[in-house]
Backbone as numpy.savetxt, mean C-alpha at the origin, in Angstrom:
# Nx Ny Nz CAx CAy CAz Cx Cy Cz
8.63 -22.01 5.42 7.79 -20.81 5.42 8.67 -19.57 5.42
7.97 -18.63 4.51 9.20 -17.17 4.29 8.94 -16.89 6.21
9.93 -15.82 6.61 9.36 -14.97 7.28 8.45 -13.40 7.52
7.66 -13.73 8.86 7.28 -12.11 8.69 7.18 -11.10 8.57
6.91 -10.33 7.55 7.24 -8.83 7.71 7.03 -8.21 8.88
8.69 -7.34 9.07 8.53 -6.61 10.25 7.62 -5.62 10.27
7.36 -4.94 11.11 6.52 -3.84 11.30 7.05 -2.46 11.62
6.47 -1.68 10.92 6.37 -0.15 12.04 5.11 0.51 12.34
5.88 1.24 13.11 4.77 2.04 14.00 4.12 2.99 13.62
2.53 2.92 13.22 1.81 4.75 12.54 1.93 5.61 13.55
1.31 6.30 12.85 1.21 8.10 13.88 0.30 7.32 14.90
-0.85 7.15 14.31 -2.17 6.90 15.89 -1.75 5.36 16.57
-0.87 4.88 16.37 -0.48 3.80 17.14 -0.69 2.19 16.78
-1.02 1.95 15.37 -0.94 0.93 14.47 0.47 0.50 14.54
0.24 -1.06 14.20 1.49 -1.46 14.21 1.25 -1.95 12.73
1.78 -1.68 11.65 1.14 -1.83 10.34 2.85 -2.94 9.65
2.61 -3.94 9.00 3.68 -4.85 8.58 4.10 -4.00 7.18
5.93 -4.29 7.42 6.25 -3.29 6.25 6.15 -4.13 4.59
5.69 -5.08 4.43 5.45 -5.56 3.42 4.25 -6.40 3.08
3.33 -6.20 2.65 2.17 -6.96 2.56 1.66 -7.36 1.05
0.38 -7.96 0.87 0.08 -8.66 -0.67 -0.92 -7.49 -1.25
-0.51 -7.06 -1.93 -1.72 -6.48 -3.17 -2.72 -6.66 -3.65
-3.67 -6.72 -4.15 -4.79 -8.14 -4.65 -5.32 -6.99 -6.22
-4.94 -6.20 -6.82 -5.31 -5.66 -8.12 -4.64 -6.29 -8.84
-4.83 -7.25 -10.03 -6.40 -7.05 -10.62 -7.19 -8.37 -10.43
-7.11 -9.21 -9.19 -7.63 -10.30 -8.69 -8.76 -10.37 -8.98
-9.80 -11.08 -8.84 -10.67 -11.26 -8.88 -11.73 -12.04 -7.43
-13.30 -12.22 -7.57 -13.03 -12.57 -6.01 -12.51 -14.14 -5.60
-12.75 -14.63 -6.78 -12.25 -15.86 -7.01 -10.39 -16.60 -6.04
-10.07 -15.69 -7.39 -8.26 -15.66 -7.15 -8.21 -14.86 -5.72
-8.56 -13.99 -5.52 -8.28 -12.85 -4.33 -8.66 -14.74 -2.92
-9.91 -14.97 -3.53 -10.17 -16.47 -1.84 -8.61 -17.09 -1.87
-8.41 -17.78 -3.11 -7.36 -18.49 -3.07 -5.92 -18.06 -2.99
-5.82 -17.16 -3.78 -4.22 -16.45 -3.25 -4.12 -16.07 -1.58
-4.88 -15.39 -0.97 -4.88 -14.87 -0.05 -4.77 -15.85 0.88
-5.59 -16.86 1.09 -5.38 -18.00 2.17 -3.88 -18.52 1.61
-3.74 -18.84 0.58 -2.33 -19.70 1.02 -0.86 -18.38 1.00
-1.18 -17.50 0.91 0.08 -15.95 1.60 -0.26 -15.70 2.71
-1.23 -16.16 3.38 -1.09 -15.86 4.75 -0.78 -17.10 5.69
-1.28 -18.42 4.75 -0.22 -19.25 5.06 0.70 -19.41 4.89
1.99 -18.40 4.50 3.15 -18.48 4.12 3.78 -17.35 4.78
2.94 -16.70 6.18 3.37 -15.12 6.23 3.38 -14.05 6.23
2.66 -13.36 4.73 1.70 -12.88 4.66 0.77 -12.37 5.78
0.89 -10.87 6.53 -0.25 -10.58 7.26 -0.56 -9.21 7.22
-0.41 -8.51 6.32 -0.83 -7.53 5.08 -1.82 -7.81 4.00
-3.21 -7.55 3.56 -3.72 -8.01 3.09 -4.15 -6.22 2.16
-3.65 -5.91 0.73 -4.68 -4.40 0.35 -5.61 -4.76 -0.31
-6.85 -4.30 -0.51 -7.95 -4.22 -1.49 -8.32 -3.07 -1.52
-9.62 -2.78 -2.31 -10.36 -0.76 -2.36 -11.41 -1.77 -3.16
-12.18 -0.43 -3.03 -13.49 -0.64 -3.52 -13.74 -0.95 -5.19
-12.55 -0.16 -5.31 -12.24 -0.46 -6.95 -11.75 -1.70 -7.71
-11.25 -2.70 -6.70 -10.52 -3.84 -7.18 -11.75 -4.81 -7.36
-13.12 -4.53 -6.97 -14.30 -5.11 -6.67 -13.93 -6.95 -6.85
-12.94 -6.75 -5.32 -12.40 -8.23 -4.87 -12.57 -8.35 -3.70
-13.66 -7.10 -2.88 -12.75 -7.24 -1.28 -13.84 -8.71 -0.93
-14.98 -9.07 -1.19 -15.71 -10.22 -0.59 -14.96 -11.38 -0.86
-14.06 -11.85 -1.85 -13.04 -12.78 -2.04 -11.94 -13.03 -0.73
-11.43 -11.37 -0.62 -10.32 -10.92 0.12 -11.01 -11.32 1.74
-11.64 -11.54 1.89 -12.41 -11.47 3.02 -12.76 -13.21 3.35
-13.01 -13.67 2.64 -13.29 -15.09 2.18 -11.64 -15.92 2.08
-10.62 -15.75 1.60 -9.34 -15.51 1.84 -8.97 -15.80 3.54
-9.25 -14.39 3.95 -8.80 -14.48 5.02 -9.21 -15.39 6.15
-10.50 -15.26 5.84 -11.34 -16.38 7.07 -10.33 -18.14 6.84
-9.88 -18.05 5.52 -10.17 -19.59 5.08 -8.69 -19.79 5.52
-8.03 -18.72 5.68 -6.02 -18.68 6.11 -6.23 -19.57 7.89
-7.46 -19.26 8.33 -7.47 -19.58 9.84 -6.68 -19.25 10.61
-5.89 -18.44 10.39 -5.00 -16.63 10.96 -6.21 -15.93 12.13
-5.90 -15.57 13.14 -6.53 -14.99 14.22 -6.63 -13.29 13.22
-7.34 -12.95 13.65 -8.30 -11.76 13.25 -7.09 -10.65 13.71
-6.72 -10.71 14.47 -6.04 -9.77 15.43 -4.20 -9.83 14.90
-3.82 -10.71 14.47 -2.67 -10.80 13.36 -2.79 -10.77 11.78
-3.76 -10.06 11.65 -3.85 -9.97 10.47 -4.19 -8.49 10.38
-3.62 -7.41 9.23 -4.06 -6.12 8.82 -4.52 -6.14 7.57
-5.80 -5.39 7.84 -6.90 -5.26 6.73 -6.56 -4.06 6.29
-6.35 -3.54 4.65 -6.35 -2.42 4.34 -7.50 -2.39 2.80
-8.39 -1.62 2.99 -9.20 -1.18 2.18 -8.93 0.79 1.56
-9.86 0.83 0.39 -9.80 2.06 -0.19 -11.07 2.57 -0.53
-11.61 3.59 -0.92 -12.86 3.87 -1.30 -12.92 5.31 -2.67
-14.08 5.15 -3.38 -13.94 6.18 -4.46 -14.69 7.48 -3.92
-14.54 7.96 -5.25 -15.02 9.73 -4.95 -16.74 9.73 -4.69
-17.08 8.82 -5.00 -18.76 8.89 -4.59 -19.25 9.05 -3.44
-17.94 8.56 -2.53 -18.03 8.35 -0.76 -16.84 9.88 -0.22
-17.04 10.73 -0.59 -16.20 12.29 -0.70 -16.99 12.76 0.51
-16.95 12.73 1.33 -18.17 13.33 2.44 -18.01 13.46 3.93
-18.30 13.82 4.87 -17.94 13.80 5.80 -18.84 12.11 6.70
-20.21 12.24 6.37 -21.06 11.09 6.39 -21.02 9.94 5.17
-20.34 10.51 3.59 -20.29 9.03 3.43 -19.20 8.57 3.64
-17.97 8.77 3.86 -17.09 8.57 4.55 -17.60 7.32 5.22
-18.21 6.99 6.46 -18.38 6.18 7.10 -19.52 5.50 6.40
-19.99 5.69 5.54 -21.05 4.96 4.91 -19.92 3.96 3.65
-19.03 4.44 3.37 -18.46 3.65 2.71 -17.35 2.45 3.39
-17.17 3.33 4.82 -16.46 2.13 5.71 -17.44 0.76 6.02
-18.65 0.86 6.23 -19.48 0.14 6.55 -20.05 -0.95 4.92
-19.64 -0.34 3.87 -19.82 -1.38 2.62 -18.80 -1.86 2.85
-17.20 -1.26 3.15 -16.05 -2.13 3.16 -16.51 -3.24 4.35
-16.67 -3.16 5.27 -16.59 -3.81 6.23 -17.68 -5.09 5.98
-18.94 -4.73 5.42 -19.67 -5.54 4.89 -19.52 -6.82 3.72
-18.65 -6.13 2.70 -18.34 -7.22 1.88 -17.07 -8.11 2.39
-15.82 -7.42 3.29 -15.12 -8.09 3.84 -15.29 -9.09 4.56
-16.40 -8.92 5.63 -16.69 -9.61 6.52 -16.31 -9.49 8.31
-15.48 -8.31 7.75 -14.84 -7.58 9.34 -15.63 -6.57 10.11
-15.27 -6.93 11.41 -15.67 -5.95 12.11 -15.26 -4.69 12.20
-13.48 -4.14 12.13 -13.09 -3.18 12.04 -11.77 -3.46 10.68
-11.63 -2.33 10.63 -10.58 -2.10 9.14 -9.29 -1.79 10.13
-7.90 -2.12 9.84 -7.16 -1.66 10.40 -6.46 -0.18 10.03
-6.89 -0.31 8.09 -6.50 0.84 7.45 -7.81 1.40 6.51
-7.60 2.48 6.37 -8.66 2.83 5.47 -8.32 4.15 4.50
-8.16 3.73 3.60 -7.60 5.29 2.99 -8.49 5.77 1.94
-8.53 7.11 1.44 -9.32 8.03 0.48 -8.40 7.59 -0.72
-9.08 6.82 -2.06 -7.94 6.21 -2.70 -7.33 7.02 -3.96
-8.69 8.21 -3.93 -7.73 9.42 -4.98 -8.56 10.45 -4.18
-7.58 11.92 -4.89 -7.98 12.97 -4.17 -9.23 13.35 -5.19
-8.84 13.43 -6.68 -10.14 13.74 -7.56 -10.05 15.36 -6.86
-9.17 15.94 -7.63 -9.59 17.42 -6.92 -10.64 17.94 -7.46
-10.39 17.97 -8.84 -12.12 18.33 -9.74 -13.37 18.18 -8.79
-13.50 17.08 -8.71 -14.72 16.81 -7.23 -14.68 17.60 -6.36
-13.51 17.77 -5.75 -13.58 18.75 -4.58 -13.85 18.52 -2.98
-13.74 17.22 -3.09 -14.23 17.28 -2.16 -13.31 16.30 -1.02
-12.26 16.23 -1.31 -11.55 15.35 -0.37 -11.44 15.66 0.88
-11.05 17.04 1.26 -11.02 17.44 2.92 -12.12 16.96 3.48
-13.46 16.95 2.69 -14.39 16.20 3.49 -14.63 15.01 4.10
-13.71 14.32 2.83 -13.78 12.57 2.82 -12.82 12.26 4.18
-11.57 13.18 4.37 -10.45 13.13 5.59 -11.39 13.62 6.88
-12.36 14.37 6.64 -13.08 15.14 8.01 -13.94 13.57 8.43
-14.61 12.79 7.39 -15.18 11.60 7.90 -13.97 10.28 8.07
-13.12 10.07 7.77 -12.01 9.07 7.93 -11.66 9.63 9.86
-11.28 10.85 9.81 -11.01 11.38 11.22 -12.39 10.57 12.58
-13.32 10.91 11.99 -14.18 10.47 12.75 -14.75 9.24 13.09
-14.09 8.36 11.83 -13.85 6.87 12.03 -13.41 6.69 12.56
-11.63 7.12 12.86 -10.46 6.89 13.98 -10.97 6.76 15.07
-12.08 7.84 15.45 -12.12 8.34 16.79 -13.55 6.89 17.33
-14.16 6.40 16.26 -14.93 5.52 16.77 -14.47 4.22 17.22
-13.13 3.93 16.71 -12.86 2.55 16.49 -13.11 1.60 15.74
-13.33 2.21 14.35 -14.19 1.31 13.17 -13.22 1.26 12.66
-11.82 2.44 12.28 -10.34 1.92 11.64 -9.82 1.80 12.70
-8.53 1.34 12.66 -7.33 1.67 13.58 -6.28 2.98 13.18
-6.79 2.94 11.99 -5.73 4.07 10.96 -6.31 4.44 10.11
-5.87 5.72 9.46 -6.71 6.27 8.36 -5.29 6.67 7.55
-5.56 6.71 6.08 -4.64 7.19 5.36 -5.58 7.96 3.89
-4.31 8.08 3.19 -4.43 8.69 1.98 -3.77 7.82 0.83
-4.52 7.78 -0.59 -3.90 7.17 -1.49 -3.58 8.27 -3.02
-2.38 7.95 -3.50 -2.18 8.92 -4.65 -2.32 10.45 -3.98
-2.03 11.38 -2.82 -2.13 12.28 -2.60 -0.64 13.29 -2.70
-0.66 13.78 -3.11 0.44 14.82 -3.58 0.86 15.55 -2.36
1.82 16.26 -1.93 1.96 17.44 -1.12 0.96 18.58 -0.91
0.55 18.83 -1.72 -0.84 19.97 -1.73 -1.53 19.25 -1.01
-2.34 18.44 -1.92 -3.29 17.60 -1.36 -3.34 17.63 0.25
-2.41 16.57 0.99 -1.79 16.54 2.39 -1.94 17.83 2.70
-1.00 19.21 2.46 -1.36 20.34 3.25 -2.80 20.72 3.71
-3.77 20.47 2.48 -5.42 20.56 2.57 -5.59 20.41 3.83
-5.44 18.87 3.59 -6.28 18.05 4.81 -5.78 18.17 6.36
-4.42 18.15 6.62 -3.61 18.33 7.67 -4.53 19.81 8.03
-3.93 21.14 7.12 -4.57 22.12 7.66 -6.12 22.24 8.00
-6.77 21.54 7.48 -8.55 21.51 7.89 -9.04 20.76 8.79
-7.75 19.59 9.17 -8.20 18.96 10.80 -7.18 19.32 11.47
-6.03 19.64 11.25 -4.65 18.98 12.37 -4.43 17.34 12.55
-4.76 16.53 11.84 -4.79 15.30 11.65 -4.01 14.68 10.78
-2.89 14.12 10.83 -2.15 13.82 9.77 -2.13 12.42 9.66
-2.04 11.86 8.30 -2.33 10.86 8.11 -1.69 9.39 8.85
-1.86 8.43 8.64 -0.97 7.58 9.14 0.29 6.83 7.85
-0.69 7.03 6.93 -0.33 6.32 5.37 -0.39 6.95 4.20
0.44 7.29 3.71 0.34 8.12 1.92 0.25 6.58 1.26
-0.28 6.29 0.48 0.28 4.96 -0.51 0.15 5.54 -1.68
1.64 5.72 -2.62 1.56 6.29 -3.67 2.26 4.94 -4.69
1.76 5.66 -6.15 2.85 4.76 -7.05 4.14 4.88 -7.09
5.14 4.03 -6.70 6.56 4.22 -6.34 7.48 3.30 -7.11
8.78 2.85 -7.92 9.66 2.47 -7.99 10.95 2.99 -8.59
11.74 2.15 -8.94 12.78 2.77 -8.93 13.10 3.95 -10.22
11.50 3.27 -11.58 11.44 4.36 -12.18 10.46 5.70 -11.88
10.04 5.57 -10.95 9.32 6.73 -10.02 9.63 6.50 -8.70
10.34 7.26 -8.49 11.04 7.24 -7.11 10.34 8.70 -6.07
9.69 9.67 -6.91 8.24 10.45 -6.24 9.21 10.74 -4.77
10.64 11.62 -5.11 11.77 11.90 -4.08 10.90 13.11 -3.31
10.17 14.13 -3.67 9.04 14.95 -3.54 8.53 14.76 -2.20
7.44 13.71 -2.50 6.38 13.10 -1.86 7.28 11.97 -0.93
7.98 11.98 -1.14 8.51 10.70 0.40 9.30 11.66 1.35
9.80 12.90 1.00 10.51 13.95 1.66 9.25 14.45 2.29
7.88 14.91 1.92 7.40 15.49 2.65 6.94 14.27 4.13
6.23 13.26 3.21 5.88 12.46 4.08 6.84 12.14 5.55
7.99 11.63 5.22 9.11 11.69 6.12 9.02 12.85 7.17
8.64 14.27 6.35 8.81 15.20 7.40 7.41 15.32 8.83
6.61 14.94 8.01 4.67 14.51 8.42 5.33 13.35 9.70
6.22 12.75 9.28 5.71 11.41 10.26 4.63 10.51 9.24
4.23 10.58 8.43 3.55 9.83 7.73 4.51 8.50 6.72
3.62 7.43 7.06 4.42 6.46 6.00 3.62 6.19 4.92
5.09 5.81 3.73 4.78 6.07 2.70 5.13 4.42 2.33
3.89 4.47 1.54 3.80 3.20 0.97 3.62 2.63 -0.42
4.78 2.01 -0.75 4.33 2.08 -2.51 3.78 0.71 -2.98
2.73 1.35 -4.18 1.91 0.35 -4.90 3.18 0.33 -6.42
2.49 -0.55 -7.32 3.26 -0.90 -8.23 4.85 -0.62 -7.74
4.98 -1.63 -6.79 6.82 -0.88 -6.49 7.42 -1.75 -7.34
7.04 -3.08 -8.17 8.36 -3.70 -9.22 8.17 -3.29 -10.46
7.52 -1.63 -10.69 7.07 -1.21 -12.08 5.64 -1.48 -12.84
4.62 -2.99 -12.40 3.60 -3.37 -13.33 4.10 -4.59 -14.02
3.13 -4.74 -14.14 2.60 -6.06 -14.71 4.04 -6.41 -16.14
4.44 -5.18 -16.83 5.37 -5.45 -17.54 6.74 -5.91 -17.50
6.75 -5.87 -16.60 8.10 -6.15 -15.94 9.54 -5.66 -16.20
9.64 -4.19 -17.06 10.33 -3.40 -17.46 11.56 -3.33 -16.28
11.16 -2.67 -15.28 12.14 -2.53 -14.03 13.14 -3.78 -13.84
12.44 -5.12 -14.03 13.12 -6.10 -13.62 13.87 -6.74 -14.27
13.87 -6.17 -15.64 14.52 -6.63 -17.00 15.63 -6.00 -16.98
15.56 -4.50 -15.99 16.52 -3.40 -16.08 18.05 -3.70 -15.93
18.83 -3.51 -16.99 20.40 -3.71 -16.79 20.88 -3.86 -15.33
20.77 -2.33 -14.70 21.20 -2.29 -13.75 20.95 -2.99 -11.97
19.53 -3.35 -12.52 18.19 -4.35 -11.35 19.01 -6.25 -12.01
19.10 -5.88 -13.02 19.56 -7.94 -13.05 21.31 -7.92 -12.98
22.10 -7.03 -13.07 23.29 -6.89 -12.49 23.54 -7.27 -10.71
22.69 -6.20 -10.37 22.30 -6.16 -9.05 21.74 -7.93 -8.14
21.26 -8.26 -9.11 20.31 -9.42 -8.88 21.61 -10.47 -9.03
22.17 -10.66 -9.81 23.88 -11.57 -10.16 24.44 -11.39 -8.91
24.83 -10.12 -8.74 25.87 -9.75 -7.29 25.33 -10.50 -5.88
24.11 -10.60 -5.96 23.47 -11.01 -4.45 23.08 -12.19 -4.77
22.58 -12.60 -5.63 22.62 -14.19 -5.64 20.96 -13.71 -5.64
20.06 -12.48 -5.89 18.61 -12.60 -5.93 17.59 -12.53 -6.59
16.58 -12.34 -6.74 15.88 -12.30 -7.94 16.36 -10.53 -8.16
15.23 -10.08 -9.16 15.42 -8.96 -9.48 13.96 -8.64 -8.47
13.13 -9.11 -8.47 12.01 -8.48 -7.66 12.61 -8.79 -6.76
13.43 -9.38 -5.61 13.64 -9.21 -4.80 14.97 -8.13 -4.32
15.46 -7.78 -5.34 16.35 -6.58 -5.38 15.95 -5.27 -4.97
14.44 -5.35 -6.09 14.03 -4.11 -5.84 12.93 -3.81 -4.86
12.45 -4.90 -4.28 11.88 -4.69 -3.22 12.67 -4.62 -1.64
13.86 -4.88 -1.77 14.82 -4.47 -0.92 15.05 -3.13 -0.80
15.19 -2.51 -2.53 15.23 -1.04 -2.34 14.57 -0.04 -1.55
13.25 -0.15 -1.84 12.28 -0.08 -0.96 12.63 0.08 0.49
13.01 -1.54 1.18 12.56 -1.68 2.53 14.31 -0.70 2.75
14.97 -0.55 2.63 16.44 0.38 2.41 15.87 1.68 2.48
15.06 2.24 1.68 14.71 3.64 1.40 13.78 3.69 2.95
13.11 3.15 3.92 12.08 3.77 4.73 10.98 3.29 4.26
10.44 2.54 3.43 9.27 2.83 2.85 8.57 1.39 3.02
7.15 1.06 3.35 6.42 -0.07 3.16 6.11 -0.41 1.70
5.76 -1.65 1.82 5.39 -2.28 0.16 4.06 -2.89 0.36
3.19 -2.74 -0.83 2.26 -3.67 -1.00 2.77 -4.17 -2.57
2.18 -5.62 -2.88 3.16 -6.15 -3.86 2.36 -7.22 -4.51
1.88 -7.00 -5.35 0.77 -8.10 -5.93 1.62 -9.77 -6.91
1.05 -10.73 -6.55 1.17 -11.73 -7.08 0.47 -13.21 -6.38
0.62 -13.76 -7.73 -0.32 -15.20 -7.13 0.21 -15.98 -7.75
1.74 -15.91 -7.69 2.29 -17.06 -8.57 2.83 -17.54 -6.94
2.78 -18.69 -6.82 3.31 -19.40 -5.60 4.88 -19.02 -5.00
5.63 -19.37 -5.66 7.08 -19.47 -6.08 7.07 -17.85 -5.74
6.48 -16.82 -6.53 6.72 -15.65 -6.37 6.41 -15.04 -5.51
5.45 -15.80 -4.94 4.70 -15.18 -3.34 5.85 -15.36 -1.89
6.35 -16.23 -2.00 7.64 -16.79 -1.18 8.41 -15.95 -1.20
9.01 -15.90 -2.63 10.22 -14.67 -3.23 10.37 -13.82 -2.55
8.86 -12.66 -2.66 8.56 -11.58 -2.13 8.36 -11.15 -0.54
8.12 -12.16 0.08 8.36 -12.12 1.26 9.72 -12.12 1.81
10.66 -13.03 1.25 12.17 -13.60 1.88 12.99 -12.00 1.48
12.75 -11.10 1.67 14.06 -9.80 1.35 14.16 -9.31 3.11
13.94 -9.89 3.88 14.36 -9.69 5.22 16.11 -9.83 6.05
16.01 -10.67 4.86 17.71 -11.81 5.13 18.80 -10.82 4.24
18.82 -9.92 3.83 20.14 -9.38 3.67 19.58 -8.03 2.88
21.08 -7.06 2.81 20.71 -5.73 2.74 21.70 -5.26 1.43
21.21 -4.14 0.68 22.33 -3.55 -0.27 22.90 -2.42 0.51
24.12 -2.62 -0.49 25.25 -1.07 -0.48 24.52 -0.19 -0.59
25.13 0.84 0.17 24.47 2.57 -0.37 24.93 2.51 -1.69
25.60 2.22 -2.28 26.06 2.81 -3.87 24.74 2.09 -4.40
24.93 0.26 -4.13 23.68 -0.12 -5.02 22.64 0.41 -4.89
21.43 0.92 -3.44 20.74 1.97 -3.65 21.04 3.05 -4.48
21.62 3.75 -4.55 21.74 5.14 -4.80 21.54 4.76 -6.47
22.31 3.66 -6.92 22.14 2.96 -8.40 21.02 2.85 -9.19
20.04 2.22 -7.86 18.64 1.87 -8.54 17.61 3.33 -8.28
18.16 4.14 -7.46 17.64 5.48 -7.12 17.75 6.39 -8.42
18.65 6.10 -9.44 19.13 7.11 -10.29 18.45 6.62 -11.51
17.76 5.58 -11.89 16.79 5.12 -12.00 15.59 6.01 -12.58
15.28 7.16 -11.82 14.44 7.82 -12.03 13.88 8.31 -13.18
12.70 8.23 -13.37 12.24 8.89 -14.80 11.71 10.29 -14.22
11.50 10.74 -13.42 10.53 11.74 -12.97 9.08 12.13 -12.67
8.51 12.50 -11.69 7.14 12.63 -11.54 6.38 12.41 -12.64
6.94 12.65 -14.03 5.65 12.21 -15.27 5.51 11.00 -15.34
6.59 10.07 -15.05 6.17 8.82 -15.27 5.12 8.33 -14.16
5.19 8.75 -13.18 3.68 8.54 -12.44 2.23 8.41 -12.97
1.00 8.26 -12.68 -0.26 8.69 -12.98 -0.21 9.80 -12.27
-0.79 11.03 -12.60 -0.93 12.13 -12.24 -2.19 12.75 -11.46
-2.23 12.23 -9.97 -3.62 12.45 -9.18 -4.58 13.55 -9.40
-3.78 14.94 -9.69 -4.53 15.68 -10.26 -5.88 15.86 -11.41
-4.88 14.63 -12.40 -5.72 14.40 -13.62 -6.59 13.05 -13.00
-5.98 12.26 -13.01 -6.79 10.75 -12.71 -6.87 10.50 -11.35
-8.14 9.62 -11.48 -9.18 9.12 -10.34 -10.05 8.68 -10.18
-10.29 7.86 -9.58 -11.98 7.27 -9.51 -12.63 7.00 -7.54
């Protein structure tokens, strides 16, 4: 069995694991079956959103891992329809419903959708979740520096979680500097690039991968746990589910960071929260 991802500590007092499983573009099918056997392997990070329309799988999954409720972290997301101070919690209560849980450990606003307008609201109802005990944590997804100033300045509440798109060809140096300064952790989605596997093909990522004797996803998900940063990390290939867990057992050079850091394409290669959202 790999071992567990370690943990750190949020702002409101979550103990959140720094590497967990992804479940986009699962289905609820795959989401039952992947999920029970990664949490039999370790696995006790589980993400979904409302958008992956997998969480009743993800939920079904978890029951079937036979994992105590209480070692396991639930992280869900929700869209701009739930922008509100009241649907806010009206959308915690569909998450919680199709999951099958009683409380969410995470819960984040999964775009800002500024056009809408309405995100400080969606953070004014996430706040008031905290305070019920329906999350343990509240975060933000795809939120920019602006964004964050919004919300921080309209409660004094700062998040526990940014989860942005992150790797080594968006490295989003920006947004992990502010976060860092917040106390907020930053957590990256697509951190081995996508489904294409461009990053891992990368000269300098399968060089890297020779020198250590590792995969290349496990190179660059090292980068990651090196930089400060949590991972969520999608796969349901068996073999690869293992992989992704085992980067606990050894560390890179600052040069090799700094290597895969330079990497960078720049904030355009991101999706651009401003523009996109749902």
């Amino acid at each position: 069995m790999a071992p567990t991802a370690p943990t750190v500590r949020l702002a409101h007092g979550a103990d959140m694991p720094r590497l967990g499983l992804g479940t986009w573009p699962m289905d609820d099918a795959e989401a039952e079956r992947v999920i029970a056997e990664a949490v039999g392997i370790g696995y006790r990070l589980v993400d979904t959103a409302e958008n992956y329309r997998n969480e009743r799988g993800v939920g079904l999954g978890l029951k079937a891992s036979g994992v105590a409720r209480e070692e396991l972290f639930v992280t869900s997301k929700f869209n701009r329809e739930w922008h509100g101070v009241d649907l806010a919690a009206e959308a915690a209560e569909r998450r919680l419903d199709l999951l099958g849980l009683d409380y969410l450990d995470l819960l984040l606003i999964h775009w800002p959708n500024p056009q809408h307008g309405k995100y400080t609201e969606a953070w004014q109802g996430l706040v008031r979740l905290l305070e019920s005990g329906r999350v343990k944590a509240i975060g933000t997804s795809n939120f920019k520096p602006a964004h964050l100033d919004r919300v921080i300045d309209a409660t004094g509440v700062v998040p526990d979680v940014n989860q942005i798109q992150l790797s080594p060809y968006t490295t989003r140096a920006e947004s992990r500097a502010y976060d860092a300064a917040k106390g907020i952790v930053t957590q990256s989605w697509s951190p081995i690039g996508g489904a294409g596997g461009e990053v891992r093909k990368d000269p300098v990522v399968t060089a890297l991968a020779e020198k250590y004797g590792r995969t290349p996803g496990q190179i660059v998900l090292r980068w990651h746990l090196e930089l400060g940063l949590a991972v969520a990390v999608k796969s349901s290939d068996p073999a690869r589910l293992e992989q992704n867990l085992d980067v606990f057992g050894f560390e890179l050079e600052p040069a090799d960071v700094a290597a895969l850091t330079a990497l960078d394409r720049g904030e355009g290669a991101a999706a651009d929260s401003d523009e996109f959202g749902h």
